[in-house]
Backbone as JSON, one array per atom type, in Angstrom:
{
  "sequence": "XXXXXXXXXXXXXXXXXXXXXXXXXXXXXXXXXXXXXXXXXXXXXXXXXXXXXXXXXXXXXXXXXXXXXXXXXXXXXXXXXXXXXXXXXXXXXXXXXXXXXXXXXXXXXX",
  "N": [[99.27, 107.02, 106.77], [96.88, 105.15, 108.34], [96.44, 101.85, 109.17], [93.34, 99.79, 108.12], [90.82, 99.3, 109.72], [90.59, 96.69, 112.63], [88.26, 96.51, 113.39], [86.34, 96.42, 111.12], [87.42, 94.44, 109.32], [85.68, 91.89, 109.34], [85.54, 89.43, 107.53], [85.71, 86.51, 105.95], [87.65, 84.71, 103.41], [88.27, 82.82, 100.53], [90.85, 82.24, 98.79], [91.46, 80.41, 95.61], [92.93, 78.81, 93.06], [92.92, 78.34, 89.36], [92.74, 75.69, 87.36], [92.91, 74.69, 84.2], [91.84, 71.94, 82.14], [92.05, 69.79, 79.39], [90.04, 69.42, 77.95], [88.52, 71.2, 78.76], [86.96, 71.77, 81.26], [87.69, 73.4, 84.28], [89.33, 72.83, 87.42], [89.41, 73.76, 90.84], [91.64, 74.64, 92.97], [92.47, 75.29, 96.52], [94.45, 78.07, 97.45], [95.16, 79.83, 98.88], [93.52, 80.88, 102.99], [91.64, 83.3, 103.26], [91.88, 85.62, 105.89], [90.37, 88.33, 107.73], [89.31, 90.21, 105.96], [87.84, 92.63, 103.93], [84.2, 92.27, 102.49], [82.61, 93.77, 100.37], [79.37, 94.05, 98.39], [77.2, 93.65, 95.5], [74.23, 93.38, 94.06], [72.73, 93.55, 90.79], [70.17, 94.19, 88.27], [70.23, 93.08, 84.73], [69.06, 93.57, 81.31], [68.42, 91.49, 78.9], [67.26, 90.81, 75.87], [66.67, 87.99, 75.61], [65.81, 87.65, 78.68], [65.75, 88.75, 81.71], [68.62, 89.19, 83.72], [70.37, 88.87, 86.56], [73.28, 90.31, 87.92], [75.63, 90.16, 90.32], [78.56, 91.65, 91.98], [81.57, 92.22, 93.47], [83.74, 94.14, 95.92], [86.68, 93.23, 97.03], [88.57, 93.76, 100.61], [92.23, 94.06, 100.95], [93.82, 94.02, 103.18], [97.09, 95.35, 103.96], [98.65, 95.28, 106.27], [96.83, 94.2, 108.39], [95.08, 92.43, 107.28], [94.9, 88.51, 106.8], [96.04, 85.61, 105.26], [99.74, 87.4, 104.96], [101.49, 88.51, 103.15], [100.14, 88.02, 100.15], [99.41, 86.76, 96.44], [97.58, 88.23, 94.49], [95.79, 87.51, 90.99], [94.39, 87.93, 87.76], [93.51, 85.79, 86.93], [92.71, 83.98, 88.87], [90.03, 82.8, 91.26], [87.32, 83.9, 94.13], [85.87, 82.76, 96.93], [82.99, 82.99, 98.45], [81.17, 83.69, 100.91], [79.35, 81.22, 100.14], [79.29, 81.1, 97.41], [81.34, 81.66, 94.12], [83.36, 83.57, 93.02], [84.64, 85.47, 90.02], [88.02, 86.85, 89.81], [88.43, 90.63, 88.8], [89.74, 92.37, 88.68], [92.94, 93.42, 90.23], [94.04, 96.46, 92.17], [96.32, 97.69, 93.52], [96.56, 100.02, 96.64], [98.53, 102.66, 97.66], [100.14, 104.44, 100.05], [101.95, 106.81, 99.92], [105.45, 105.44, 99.65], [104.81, 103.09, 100.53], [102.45, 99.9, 100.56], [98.88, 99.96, 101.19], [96.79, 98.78, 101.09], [95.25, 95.93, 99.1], [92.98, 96.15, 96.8], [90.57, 94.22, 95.42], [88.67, 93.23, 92.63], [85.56, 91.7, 91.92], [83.5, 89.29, 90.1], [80.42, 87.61, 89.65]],
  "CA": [[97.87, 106.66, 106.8], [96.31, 103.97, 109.33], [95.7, 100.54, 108.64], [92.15, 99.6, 107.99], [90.38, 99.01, 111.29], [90.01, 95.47, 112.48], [86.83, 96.15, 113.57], [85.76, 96.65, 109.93], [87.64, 93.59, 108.49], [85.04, 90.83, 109.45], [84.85, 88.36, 106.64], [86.82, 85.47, 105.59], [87.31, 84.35, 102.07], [89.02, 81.81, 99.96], [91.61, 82.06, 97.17], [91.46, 79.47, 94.64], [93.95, 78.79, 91.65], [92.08, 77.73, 88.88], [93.83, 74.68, 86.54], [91.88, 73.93, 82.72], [91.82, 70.39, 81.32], [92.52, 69.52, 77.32], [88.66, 69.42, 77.84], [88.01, 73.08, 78.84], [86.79, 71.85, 82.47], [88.0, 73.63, 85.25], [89.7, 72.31, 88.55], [89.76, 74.55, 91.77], [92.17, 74.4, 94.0], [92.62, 76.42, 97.4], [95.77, 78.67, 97.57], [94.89, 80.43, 100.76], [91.88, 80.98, 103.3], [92.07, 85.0, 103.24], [90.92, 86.71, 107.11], [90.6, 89.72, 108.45], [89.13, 91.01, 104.92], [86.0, 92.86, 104.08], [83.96, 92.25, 101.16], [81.52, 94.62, 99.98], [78.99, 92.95, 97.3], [76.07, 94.47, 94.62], [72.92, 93.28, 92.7], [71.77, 94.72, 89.91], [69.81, 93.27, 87.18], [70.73, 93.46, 83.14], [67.9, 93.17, 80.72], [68.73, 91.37, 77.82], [66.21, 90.47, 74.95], [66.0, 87.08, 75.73], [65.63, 87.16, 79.66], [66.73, 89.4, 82.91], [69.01, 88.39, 84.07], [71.03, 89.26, 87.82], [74.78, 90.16, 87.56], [76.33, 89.83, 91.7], [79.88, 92.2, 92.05], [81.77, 92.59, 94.91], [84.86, 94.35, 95.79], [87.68, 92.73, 98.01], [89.55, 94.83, 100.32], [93.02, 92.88, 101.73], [94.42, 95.35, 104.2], [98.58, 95.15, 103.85], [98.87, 95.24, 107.29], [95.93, 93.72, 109.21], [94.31, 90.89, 106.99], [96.14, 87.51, 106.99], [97.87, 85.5, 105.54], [100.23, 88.23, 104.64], [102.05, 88.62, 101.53], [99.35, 87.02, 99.13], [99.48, 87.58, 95.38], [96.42, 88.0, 93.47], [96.03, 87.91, 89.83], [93.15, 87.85, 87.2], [93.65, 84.06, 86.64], [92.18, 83.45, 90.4], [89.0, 82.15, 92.04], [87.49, 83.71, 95.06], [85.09, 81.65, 97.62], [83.05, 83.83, 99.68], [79.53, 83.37, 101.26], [79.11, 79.98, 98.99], [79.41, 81.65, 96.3], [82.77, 81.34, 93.69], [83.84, 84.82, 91.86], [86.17, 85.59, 89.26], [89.02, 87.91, 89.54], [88.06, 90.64, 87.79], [91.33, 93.41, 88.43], [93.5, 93.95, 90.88], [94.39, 97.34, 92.15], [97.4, 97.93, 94.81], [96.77, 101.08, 97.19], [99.48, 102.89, 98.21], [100.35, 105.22, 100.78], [103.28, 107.05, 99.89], [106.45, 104.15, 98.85], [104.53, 101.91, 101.18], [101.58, 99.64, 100.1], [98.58, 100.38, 102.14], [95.72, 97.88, 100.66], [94.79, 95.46, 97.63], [91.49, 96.16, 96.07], [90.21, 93.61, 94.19], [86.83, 93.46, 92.26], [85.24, 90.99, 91.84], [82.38, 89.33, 89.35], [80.0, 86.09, 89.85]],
  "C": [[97.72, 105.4, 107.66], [95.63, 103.17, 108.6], [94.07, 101.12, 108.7], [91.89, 98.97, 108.95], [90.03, 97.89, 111.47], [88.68, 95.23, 112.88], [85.49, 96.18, 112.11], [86.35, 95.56, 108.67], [87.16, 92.43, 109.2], [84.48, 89.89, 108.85], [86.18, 87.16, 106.42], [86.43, 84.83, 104.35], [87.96, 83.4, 101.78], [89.6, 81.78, 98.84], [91.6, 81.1, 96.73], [92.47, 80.27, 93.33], [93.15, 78.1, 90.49], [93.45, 76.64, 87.64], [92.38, 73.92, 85.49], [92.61, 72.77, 82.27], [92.29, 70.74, 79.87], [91.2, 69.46, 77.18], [88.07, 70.88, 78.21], [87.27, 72.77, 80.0], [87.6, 72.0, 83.43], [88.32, 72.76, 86.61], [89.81, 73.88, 89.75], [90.33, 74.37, 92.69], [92.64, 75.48, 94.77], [93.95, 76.61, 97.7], [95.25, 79.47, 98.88], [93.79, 81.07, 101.75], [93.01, 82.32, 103.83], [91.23, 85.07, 104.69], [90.93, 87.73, 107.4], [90.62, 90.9, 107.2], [88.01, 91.5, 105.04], [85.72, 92.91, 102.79], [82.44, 93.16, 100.92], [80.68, 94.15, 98.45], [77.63, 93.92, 96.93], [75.5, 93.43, 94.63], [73.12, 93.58, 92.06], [71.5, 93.52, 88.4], [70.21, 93.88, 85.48], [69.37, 92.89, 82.34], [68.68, 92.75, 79.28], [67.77, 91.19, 76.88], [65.8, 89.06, 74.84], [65.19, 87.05, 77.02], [66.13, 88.34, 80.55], [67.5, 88.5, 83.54], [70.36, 88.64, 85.12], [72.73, 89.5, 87.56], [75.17, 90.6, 89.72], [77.99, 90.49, 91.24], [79.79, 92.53, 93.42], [83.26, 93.03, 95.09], [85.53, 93.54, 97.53], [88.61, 93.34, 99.11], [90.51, 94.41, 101.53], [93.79, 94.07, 101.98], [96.39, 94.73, 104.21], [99.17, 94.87, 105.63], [97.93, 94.17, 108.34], [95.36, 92.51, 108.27], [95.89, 89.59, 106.49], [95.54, 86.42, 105.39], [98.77, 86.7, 104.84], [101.24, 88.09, 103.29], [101.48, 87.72, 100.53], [99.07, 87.51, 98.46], [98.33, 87.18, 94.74], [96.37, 88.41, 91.74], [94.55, 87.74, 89.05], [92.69, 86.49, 86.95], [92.6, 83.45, 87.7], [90.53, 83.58, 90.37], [88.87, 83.13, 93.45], [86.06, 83.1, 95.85], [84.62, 82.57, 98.44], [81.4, 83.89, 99.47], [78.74, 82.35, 100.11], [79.27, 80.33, 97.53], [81.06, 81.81, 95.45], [82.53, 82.77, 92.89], [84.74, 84.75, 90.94], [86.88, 87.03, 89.42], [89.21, 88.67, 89.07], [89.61, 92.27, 87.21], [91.6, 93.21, 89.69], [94.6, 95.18, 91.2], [95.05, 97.79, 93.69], [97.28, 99.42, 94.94], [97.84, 101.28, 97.89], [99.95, 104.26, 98.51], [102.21, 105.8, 100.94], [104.01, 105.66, 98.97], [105.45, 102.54, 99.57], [103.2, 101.34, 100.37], [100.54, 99.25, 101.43], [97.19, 99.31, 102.17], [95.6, 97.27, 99.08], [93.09, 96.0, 97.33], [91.2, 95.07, 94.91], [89.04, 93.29, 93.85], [86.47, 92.17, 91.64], [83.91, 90.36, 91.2], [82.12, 87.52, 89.5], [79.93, 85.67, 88.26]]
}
C-alpha cells in the first residue's frame, strides 16, 4: 500500500507531555512539533439539562512514512496543540499494512 500523499498531509501539530502537581494543576510540556500530518476535526453540539453545550473531535493521521519527526510514540497520557487549540489523547490506533506499519490514527477530544 502507498504512503499517504504529501499533498494531503498539510498541517502541523504539537505533542505535549502532560506533568500533574500534588495540587492537581497541570504543566505542558512540548515533546515534538509533528509535520507533514493531517488533522481532520468535528462540531457537534450535546444538550444537556442545564445548557448546550459544543463538544470539538478531531482525528490525527501520522503517516509512518511521510510525516516527521519519525518514530514518535503516542499514548493516552498526551496533549495535542493544533490550530490554538489543546486536545486530549483520546486512543491511539496503529494501521498496518501487512507486517509493516502504514499510519497512526489518533482521535482526538477538546
Amino acid at each position: 500500500m502507498r504512503p499517504i500523499p504529501r499533498a494531503m498531509l498539510i498541517h502541523t501539530a504539537t505533542l505535549l507531555d502532560v506533568e500533574t502537581n500534588a495540587y492537581g494543576s497541570e504543566t505542558l510540556t512540548p515533546i515534538a512539533e509533528l509535520t507533514r500530518v493531517r488533522v481532520e476535526w468535528s462540531e457537534s453540539a450535546q444538550r444537556t439539562q442545564e445548557n448546550t453545550q459544543a463538544a470539538r473531535t478531531a482525528l490525527l493521521l501520522y503517516d509512518a512514512r511521510n510525516s516527521l519527526p519519525s518514530q514518535v510514540t503516542f499514548s493516552t497520557e498526551q496533549r495535542v496543540r493544533f490550530g490554538g487549540k489543546t486536545y486530549h489523547v483520546e486512543a491511539v490506533e496503529p494501521l498496518c499494512d501487512g507486517a509493516r506499519l502504514h499510519h497512526i490514527e489518533v482521535s482526538l477530544r477538546e
